[in-house]
C-alpha positions as CSV (number, residue, x, y, z in Angstrom):
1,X,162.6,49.1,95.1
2,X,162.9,47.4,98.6
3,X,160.8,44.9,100.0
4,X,157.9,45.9,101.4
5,X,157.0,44.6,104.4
6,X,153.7,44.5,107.0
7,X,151.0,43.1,108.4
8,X,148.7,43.2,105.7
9,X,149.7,43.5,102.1
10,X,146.7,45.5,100.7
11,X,148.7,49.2,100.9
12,X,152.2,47.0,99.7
13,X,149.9,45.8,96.6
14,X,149.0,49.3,95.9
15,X,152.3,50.7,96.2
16,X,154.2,47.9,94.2
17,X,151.6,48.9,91.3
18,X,151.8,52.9,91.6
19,X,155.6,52.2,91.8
20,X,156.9,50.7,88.6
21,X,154.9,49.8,85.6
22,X,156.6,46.5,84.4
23,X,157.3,44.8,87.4
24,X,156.2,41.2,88.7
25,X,156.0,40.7,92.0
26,X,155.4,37.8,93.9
27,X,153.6,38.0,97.7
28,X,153.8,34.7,100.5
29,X,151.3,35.3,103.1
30,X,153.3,33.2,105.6
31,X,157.2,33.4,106.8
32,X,160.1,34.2,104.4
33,X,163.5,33.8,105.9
34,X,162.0,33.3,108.9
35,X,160.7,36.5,109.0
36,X,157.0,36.7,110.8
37,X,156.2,39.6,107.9
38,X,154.2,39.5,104.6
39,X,156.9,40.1,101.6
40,X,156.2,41.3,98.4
41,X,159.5,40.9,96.4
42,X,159.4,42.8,93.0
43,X,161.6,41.4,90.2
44,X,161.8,43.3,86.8
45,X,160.7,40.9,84.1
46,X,163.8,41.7,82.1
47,X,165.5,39.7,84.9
48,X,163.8,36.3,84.8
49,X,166.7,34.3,86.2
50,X,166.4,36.1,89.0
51,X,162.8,35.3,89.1
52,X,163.2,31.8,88.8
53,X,166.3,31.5,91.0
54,X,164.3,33.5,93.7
55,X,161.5,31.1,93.1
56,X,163.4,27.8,93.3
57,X,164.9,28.8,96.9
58,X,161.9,29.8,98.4
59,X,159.6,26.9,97.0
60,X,159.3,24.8,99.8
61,X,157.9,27.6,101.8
62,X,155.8,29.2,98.8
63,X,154.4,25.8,98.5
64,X,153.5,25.4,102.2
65,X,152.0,29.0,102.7
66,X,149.2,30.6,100.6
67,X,151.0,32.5,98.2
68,X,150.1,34.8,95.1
69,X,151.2,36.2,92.2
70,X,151.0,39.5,90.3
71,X,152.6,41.3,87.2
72,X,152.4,44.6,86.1
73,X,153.0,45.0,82.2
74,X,151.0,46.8,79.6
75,X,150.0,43.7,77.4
76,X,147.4,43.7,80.1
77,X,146.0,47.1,78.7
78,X,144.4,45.2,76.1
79,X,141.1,43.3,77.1
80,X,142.2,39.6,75.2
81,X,145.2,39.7,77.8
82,X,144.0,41.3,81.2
83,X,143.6,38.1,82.6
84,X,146.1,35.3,84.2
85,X,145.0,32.8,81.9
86,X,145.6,35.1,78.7
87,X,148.4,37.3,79.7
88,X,151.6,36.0,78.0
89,X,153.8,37.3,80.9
90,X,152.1,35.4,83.7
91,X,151.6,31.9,81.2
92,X,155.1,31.4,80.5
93,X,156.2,32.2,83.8
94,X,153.4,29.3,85.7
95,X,154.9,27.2,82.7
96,X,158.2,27.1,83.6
97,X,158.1,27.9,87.1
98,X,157.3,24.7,90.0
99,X,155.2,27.5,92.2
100,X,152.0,27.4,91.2
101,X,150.4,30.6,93.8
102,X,146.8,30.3,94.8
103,X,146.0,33.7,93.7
104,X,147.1,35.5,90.5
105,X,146.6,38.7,89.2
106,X,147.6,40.7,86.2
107,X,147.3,44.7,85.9
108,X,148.4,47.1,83.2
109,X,150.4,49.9,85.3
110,X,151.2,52.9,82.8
111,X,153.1,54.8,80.5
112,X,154.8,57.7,81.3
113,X,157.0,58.9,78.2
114,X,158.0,61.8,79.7
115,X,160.0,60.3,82.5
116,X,161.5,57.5,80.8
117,X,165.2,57.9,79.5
118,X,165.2,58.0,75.9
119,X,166.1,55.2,74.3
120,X,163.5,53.4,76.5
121,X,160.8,56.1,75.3
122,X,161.7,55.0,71.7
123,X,161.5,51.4,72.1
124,X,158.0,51.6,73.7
125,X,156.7,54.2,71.7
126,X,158.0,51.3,68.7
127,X,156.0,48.4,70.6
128,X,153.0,50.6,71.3
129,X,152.9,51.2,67.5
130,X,153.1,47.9,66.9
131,X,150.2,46.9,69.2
132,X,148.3,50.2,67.9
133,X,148.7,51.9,71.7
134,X,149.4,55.5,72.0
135,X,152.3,56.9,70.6
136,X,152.8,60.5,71.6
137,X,155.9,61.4,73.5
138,X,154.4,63.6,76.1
139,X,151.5,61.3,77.1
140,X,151.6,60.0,80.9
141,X,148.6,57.2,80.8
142,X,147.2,55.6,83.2
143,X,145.6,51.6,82.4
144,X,145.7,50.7,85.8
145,X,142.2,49.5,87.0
146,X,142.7,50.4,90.8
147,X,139.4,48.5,91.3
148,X,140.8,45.2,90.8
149,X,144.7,46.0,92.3
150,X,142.1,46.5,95.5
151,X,139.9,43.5,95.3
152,X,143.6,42.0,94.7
153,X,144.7,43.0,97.8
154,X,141.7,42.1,99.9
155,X,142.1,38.8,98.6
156,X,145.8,38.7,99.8
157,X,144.8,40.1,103.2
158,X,142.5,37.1,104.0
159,X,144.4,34.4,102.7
């Protein structure tokens, strides 16, 4: 996925979400690169270097601009992890990371067996059996609580 860039983030926030469901994303609501344009740049959680190396270039301005932060995983599907302060994902990453964004946000995304490769629909349906989540192959599900990926969003548009 590119970056998405605009004036105001609120369609980007949706978008990123709708887009792919275990994404994190970060969002600077000043200049990146010396670009005048709001920038949401996704990183897959799989790639954390990248995360952190993207993180550690871009501190002094993330630091200097309001700035937020938001990850889409389905840990977040259960109620005891839907939040910033309880979602695993966003903990260790504000733990080992220097940015520390002004707004956070986590959201569950979905599962969609049928689109995903194989392999891939065999080790989630193994971790959703784990965590007691739905299990059947042909299941698209939707956790996403559009509700808050707005109010999200409006917070990022007047920040």
């Amino acid at each position: 996925m590119s970056e998405f860039k605009g004036g105001c983030m609120c369609g980007g926030v949706q978008y990123a979400v709708k887009s792919e469901p275990r994404l994190s994303f970060y969002a600077n609501a000043g200049r990146v690169n010396e670009s005048p344009a709001q920038v949401i740049r996704p990183n897959l959680l799989h790639r954390q270097k990248a995360q952190y190396e993207w993180v550690r270039r871009n501190l002094a301005i993330l630091i200097n601009k309001p700035s937020a932060f938001f990850s889409v995983n389905l840990t977040a599907r259960m109620p005891d992890k839907n939040r910033p302060e309880t979602n695993p994902y966003i903990r260790r990453f504000l733990k080992k990371s220097a940015w520390q964004p002004c707004e956070l946000a986590v959201f569950a995304g979905k599962i969609d067996y049928p689109s995903c490769r194989f392999l891939d629909r065999h080790i989630i349906r193994c971790i959703m059996w784990m965590t007691n989540g739905p299990t059947n192959p042909n299941l698209v599900i939707e956790f996403t609580d559009w509700e808050s990926v707005n109010a999200f969003a409006k917070r990022i548009c007047h920040m």
